[in-house]
Backbone bond lengths (Angstrom), bond angles and torsions (degrees), N, CA, C in turn:
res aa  C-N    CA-C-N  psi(-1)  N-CA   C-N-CA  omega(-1)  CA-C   N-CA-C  phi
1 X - - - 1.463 - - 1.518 109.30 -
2 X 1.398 120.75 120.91 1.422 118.72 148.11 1.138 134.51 -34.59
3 X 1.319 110.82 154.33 1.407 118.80 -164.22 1.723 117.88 -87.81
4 X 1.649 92.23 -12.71 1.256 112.63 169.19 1.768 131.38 -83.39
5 X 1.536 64.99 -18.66 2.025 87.65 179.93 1.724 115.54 -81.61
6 X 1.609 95.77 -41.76 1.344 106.80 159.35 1.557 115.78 -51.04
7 X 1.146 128.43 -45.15 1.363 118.32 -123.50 2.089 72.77 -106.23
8 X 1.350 123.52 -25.42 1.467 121.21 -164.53 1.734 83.20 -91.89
9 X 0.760 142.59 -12.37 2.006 128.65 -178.04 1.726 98.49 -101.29
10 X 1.762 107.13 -15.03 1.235 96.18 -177.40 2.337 94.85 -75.79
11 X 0.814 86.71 -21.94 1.919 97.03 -170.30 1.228 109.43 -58.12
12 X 1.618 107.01 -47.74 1.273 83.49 -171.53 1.650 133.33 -107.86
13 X 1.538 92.54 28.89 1.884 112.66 163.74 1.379 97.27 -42.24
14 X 1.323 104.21 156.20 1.485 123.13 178.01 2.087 97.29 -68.43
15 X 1.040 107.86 169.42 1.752 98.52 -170.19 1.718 88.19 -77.58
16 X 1.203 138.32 -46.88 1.343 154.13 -151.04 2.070 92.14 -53.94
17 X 0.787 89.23 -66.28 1.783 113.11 -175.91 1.157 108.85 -59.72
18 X 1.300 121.20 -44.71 1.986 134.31 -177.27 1.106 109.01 -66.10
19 X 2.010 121.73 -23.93 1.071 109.81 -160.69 1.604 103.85 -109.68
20 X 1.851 120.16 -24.12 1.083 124.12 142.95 1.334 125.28 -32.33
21 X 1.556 120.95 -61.76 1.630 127.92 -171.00 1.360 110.92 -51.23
22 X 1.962 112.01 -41.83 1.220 113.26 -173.35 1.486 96.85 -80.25
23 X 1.452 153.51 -68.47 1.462 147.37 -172.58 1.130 90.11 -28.09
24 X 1.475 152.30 -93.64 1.157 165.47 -150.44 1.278 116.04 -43.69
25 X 1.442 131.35 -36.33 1.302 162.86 172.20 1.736 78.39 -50.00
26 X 1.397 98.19 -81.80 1.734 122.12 -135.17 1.837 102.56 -67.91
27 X 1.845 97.69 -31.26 1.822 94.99 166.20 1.295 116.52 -52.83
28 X 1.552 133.90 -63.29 0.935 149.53 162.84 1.371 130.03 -26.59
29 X 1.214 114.73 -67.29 1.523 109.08 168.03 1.616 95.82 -60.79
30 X 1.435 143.86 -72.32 1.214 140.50 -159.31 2.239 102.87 -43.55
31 X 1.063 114.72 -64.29 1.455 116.28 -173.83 1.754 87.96 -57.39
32 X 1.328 111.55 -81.30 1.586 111.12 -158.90 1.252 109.94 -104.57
33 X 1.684 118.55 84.37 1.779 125.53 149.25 1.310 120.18 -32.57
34 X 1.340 108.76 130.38 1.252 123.13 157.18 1.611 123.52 -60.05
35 X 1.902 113.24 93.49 1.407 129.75 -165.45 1.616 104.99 -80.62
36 X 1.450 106.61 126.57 1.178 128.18 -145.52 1.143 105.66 -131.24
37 X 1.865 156.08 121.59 0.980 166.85 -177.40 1.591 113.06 -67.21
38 X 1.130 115.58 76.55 1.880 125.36 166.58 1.356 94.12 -36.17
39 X 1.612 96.94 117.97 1.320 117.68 162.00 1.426 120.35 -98.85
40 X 1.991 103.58 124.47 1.363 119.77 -178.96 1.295 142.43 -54.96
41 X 1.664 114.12 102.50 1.261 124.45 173.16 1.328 116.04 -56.71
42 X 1.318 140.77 128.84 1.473 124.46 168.13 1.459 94.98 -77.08
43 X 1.200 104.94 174.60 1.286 131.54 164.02 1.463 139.57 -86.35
44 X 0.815 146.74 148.30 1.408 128.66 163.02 2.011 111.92 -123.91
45 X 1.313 95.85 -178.35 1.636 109.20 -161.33 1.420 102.08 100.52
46 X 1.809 86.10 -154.94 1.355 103.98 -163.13 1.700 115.84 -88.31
47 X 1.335 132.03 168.80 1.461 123.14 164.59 1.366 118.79 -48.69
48 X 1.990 110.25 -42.98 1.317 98.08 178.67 1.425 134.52 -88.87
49 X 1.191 109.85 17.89 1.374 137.87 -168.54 2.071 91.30 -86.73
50 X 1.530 87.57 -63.29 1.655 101.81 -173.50 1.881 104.66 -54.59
51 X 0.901 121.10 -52.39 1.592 152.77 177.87 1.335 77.55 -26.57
52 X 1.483 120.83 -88.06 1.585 121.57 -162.70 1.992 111.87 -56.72
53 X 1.083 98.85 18.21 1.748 84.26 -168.73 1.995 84.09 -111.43
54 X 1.237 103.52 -3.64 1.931 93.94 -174.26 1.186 99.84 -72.39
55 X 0.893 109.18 143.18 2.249 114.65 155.08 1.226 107.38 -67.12
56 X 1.338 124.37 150.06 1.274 125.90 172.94 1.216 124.64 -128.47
57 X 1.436 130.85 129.56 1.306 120.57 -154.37 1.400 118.76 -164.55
58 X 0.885 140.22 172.19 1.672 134.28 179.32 1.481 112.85 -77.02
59 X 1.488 125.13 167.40 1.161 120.05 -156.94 1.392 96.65 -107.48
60 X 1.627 102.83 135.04 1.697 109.28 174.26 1.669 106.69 -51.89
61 X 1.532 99.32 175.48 1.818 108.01 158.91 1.516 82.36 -97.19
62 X 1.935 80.43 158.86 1.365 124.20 172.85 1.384 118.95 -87.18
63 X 1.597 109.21 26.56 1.299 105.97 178.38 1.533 121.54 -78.91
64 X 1.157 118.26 111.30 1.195 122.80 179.29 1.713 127.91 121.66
65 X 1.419 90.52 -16.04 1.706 99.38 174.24 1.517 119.18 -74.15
66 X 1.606 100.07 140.48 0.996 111.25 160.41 1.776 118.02 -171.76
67 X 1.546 110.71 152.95 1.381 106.69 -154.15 1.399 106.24 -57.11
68 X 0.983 108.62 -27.21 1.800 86.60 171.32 1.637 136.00 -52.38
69 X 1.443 92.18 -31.12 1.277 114.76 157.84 1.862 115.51 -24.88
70 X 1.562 103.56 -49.16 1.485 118.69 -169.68 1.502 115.66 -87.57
71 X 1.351 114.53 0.56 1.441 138.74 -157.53 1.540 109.87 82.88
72 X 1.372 90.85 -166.48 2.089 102.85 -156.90 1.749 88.31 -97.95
73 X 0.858 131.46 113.41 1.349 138.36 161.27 1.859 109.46 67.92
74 X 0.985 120.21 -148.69 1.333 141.24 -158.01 1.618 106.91 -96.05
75 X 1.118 139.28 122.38 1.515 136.11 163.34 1.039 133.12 -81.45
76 X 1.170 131.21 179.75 2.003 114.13 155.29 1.466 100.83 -101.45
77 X 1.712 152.71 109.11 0.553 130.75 -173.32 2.015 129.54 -88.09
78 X 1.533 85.28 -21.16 1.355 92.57 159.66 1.782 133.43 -110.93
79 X 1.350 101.57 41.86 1.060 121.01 176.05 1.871 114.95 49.74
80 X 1.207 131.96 13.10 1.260 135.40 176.51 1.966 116.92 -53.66
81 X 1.826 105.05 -36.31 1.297 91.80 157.15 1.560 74.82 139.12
82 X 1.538 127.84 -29.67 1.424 128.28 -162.90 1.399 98.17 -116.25
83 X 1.695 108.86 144.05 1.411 118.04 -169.54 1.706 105.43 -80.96
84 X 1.511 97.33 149.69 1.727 101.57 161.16 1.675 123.70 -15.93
85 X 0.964 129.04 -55.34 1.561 121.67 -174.68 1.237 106.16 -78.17
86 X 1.357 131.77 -37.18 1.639 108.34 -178.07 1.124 121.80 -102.77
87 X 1.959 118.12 11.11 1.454 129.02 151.89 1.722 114.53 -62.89
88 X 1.421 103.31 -46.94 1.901 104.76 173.37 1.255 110.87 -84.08
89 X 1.244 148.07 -3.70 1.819 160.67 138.03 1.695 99.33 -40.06
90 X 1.463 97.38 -54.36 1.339 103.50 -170.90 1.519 124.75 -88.15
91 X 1.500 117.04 -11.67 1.418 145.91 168.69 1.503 108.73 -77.59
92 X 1.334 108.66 -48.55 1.368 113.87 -163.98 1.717 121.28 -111.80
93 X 1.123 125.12 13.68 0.988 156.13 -139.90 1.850 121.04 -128.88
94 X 1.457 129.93 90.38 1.296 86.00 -174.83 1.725 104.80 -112.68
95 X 1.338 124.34 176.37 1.230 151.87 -168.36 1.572 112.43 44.68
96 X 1.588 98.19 70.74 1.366 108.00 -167.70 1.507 113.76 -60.91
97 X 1.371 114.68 -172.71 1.523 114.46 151.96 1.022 101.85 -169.31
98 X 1.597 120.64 127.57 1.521 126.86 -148.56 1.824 99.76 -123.33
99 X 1.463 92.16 152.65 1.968 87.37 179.47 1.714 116.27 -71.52
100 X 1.230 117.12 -168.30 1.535 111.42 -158.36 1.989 83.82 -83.39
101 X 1.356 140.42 -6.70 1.138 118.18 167.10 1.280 119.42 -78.48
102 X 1.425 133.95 0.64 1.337 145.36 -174.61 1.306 106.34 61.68
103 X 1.009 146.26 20.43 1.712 150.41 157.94 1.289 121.25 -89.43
104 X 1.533 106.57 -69.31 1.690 113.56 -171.84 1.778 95.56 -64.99
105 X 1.309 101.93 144.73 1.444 114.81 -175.04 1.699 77.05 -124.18
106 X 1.575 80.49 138.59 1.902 121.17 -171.06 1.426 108.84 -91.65
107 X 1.853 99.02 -60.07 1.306 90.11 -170.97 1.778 101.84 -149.03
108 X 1.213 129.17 -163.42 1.198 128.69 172.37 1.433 116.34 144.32
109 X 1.512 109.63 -176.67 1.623 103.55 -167.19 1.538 92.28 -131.35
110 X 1.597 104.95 144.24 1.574 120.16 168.52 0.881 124.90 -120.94
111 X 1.520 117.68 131.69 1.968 109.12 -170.26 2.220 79.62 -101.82
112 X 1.079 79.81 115.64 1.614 86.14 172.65 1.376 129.93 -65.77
113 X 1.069 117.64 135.30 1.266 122.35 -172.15 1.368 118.71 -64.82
114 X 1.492 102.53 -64.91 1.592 116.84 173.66 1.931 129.01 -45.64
115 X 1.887 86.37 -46.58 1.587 79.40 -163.30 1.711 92.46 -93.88
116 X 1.503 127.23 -32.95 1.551 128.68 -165.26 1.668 96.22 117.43
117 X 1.720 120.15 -20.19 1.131 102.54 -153.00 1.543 112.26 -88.27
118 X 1.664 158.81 -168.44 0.721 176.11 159.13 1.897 129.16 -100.04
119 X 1.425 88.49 103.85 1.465 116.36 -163.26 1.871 125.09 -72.23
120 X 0.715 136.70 120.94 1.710 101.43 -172.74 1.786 80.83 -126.88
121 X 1.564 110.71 119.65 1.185 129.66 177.31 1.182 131.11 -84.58
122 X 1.126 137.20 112.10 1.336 147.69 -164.82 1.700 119.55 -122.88
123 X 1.257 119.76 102.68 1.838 121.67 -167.33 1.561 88.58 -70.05
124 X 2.113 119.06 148.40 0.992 101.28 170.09 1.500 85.37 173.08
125 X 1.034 141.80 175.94 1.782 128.78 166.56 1.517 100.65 -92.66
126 X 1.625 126.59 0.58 1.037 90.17 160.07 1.724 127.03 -102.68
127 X 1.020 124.25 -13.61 1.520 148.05 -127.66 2.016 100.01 -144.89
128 X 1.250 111.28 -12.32 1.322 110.76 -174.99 1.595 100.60 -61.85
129 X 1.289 126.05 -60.84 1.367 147.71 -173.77 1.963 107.73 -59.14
130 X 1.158 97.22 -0.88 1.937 105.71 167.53 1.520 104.50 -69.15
131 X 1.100 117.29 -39.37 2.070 132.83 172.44 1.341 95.79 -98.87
132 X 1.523 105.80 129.65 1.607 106.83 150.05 1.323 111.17 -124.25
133 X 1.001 145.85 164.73 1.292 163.21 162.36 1.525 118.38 -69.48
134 X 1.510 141.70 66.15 0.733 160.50 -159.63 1.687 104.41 -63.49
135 X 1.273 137.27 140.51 1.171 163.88 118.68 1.681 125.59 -45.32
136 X 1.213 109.29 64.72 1.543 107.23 -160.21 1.894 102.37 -36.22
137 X 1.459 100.43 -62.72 1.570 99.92 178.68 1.523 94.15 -109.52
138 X 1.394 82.73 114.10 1.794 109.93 177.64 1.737 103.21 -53.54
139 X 1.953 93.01 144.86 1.350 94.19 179.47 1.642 104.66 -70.28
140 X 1.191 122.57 -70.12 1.751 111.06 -175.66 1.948 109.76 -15.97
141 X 1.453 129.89 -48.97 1.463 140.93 -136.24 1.274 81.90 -85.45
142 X 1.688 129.27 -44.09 1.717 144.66 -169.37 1.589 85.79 -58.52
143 X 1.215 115.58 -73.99 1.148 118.39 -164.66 1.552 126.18 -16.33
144 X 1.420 85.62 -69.57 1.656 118.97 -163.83 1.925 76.05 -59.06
145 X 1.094 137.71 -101.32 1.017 164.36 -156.74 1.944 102.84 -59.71
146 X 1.175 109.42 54.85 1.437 98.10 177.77 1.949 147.80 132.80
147 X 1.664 72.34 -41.99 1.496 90.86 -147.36 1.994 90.81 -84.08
148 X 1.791 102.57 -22.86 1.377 99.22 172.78 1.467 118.52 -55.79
149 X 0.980 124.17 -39.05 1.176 131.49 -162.45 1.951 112.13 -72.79
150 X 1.186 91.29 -26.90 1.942 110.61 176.39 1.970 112.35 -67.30
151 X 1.184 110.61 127.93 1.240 124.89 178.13 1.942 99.69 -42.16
152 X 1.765 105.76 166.69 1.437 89.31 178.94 1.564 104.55 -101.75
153 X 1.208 130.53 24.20 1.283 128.86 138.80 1.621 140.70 -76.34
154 X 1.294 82.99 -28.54 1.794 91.05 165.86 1.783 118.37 -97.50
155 X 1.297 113.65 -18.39 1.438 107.12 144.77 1.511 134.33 -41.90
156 X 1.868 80.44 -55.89 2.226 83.99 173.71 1.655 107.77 -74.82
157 X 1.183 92.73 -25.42 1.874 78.18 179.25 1.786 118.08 -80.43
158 X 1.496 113.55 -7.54 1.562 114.28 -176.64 1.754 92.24 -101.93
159 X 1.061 128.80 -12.09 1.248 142.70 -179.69 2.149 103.80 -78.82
160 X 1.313 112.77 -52.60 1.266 102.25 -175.58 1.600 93.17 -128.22
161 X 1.439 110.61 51.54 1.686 117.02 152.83 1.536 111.33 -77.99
162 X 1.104 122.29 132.82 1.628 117.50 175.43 1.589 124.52 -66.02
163 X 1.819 110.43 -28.09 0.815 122.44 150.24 1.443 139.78 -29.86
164 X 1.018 114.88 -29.72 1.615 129.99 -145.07 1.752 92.37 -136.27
165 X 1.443 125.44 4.09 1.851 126.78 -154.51 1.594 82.49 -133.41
166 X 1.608 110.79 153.63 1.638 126.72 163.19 1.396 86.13 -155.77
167 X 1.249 102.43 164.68 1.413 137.85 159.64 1.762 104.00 -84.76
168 X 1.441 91.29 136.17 1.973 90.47 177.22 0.981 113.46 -155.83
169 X 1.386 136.58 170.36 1.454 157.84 141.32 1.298 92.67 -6.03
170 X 1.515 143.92 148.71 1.126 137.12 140.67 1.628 115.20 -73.41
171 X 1.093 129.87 -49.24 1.546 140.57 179.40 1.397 108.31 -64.03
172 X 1.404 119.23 -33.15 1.489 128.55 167.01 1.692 102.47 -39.71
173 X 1.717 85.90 -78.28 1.616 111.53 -171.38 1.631 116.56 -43.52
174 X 0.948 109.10 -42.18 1.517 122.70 168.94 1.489 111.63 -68.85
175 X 1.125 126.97 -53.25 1.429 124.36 165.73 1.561 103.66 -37.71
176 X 1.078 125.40 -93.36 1.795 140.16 167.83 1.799 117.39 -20.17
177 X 1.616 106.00 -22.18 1.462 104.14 176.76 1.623 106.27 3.17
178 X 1.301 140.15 -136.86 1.844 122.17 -131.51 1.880 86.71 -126.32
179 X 1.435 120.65 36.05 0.802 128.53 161.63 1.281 133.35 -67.33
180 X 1.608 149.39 133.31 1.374 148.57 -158.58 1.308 111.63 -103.14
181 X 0.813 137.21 -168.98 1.494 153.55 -176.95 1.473 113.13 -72.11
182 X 1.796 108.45 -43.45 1.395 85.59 163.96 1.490 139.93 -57.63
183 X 1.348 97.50 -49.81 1.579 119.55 -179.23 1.555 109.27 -64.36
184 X 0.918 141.69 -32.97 1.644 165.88 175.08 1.176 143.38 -161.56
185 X 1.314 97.84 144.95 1.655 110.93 -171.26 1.773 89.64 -147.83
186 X 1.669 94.60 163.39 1.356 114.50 -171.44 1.953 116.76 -55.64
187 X 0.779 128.23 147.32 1.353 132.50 -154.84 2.024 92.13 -84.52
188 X 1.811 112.48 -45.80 1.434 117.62 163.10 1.746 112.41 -42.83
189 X 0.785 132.53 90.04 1.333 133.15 168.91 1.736 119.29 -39.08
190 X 1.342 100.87 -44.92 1.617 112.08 169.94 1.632 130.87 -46.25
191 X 1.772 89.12 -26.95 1.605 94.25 -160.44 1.246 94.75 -105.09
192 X 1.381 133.87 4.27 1.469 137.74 167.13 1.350 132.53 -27.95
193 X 1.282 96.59 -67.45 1.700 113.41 -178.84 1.552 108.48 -75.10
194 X 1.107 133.33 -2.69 1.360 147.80 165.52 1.518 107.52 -75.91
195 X 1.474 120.74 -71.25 1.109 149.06 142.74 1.571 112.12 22.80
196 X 1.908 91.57 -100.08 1.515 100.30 160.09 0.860 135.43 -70.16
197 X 1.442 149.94 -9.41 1.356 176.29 46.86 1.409 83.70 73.02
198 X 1.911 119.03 -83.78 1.326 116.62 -176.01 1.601 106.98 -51.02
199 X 1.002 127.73 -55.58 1.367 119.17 -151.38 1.825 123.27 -66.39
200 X 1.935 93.58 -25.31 1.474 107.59 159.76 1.645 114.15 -70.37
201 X 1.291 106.37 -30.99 1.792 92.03 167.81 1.104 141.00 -76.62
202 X 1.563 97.85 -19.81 1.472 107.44 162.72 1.477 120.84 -83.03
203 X 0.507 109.73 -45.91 2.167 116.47 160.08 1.609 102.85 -30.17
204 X 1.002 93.19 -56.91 1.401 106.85 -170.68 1.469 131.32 -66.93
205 X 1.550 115.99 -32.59 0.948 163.89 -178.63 1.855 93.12 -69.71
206 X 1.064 108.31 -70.37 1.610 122.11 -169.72 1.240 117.10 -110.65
207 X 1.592 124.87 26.98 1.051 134.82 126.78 1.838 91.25 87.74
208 X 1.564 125.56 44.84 1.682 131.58 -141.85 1.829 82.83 -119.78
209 X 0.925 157.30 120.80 1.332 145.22 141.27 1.599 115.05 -65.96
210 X 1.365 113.46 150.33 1.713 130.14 166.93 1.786 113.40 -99.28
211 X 1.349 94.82 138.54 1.347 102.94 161.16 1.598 115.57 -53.67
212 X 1.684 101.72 168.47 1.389 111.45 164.31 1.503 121.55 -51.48
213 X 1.400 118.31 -57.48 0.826 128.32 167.39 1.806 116.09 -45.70
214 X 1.048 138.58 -93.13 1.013 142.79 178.41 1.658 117.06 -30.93
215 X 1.415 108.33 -24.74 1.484 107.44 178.85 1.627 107.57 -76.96
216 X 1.613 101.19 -28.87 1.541 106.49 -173.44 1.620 101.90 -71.45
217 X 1.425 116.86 -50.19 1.372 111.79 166.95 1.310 127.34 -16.22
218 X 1.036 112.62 -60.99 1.892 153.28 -166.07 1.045 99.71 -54.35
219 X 1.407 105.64 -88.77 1.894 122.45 170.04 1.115 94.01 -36.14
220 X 1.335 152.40 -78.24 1.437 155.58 -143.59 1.575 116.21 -55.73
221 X 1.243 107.17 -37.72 1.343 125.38 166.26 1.520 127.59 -82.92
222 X 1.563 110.64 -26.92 1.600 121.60 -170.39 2.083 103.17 -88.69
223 X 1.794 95.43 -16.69 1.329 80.15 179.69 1.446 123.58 -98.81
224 X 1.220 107.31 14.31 1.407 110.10 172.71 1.697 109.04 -101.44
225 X 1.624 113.00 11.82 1.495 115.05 171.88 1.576 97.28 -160.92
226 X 1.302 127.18 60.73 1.381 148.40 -173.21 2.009 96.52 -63.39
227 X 1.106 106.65 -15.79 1.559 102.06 -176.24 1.731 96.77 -74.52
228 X 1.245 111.98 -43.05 1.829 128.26 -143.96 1.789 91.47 -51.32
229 X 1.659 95.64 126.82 1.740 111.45 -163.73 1.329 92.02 -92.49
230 X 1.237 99.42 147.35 1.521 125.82 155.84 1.629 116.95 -21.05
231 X 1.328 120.35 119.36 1.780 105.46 164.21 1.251 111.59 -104.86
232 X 1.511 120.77 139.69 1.342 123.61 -169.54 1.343 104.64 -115.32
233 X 1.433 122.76 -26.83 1.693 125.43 -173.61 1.301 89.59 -135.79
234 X 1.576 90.94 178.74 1.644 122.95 179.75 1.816 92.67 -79.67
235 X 1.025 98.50 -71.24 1.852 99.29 166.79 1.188 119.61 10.06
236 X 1.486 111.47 -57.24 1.633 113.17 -176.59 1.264 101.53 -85.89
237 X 1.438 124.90 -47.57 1.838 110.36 176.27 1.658 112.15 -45.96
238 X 0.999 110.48 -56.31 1.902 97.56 170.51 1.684 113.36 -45.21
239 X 1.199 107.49 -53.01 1.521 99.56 177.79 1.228 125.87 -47.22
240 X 1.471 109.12 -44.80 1.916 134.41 168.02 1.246 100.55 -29.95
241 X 1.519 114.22 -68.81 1.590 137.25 -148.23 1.298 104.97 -105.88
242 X 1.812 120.21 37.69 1.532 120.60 157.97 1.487 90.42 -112.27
């Protein structure tokens, strides 16, 4: 039905009834608004600019997490046809070679982020787990700090944001399990301020606060590169990682 059709059957209610429907209308929306998902402005400036906009606070319990929580595996999040892991394989990755579906990535080389070192990637059950797919801010760390509180659609979507995903070391990644900034940071010293840089945008991004601790981390690291800008997309991590 048109909106015009509506609006001419709304006319010709008796006035008595028209004027009920509308009071009734107007309680309703007035007591109970229609709750609506604020859509994310990035920011601009510097990291430590962003840094001061987190809340800071002690860390929830982990009662209740679990990855399913984030959805069942990997998505496509921008609908291209290929899931989350072999879009950042394929982002982060160079001289790929992809199967005849053009998604699964076969093989390729990684200058690693974490260690500095240089990866040569090979898909296989034995050698797949040489790359992992990193969680800049680990889902468990979201949790504690946030991520409960997020609908379970925006879990799966902060879960397979590209933003928030790298390609890594596997032994790195495993070292770092759902650890923060205080407790760890990348062993490459260079790729630091990048590092937290991402991990304050994603906080930020999804509305995640840091502990004391971890904020001091942050700062600790942002002031030895007080320029290092804001990241708002994955966009610029490809740019990073040419």
């Amino acid at each position: 039905m048109s909106q015009s059709q509506k609006t001419s059957k709304l006319a010709k209610l008796p006035l008595p009834i028209l004027m009920l429907v509308v009071g009734v209308y107007f309680v309703v929306t007035y007591f109970f608004p229609i709750q609506q998902e604020e859509a994310y402005v990035p920011q601009e400036g510097t990291a430590l600019e962003q840094l001061e906009t987190l809340e800071v606070k002690g860390r929830a319990p982990k009662t209740g997490y679990s990855r399913d929580e984030f959805g069942n595996g990997w998505l496509d999040p921008d609908g291209n046809g290929c899931d989350g892991r072999n879009d950042i394989l394929q982002r982060d990755l160079d001289n790929t070679t992809l199967a005849e579906n053009g998604c699964t990535v076969l093989s390729g080389v990684l200058d690693d982020p974490f260690t500095g070192e240089t990866i040569n990637f090979l898909r296989g059950p034995e050698t797949s787990t040489d790359v992992q797919i990193d969680h800049v801010v680990a889902l468990s760390d979201s949790w504690q700090k946030g991520a409960q509180e997020l609908s379970e659609d925006q879990r799966k979507r902060f879960a397979n944001d590209p933003l928030n995903l790298l390609a890594v070391d596997g032994p790195a990644n495993q070292q770092k399990s759902d650890a923060d900034a205080a407790t760890w940071l990348p062993s490459n010293k260079a790729f630091r301020c990048e590092y937290v840089s991402i991990q304050t945008a994603v906080k930020a991004k999804y509305g995640l606060w840091v502990t004391q601790a971890e904020y001091d981390a942050i700062q600790g690291v942002l002031n030895e590169c007080p320029t290092q800008p804001v990241y708002t997309t994955a966009d610029e991590l490809d740019v990073l990682r040419q």
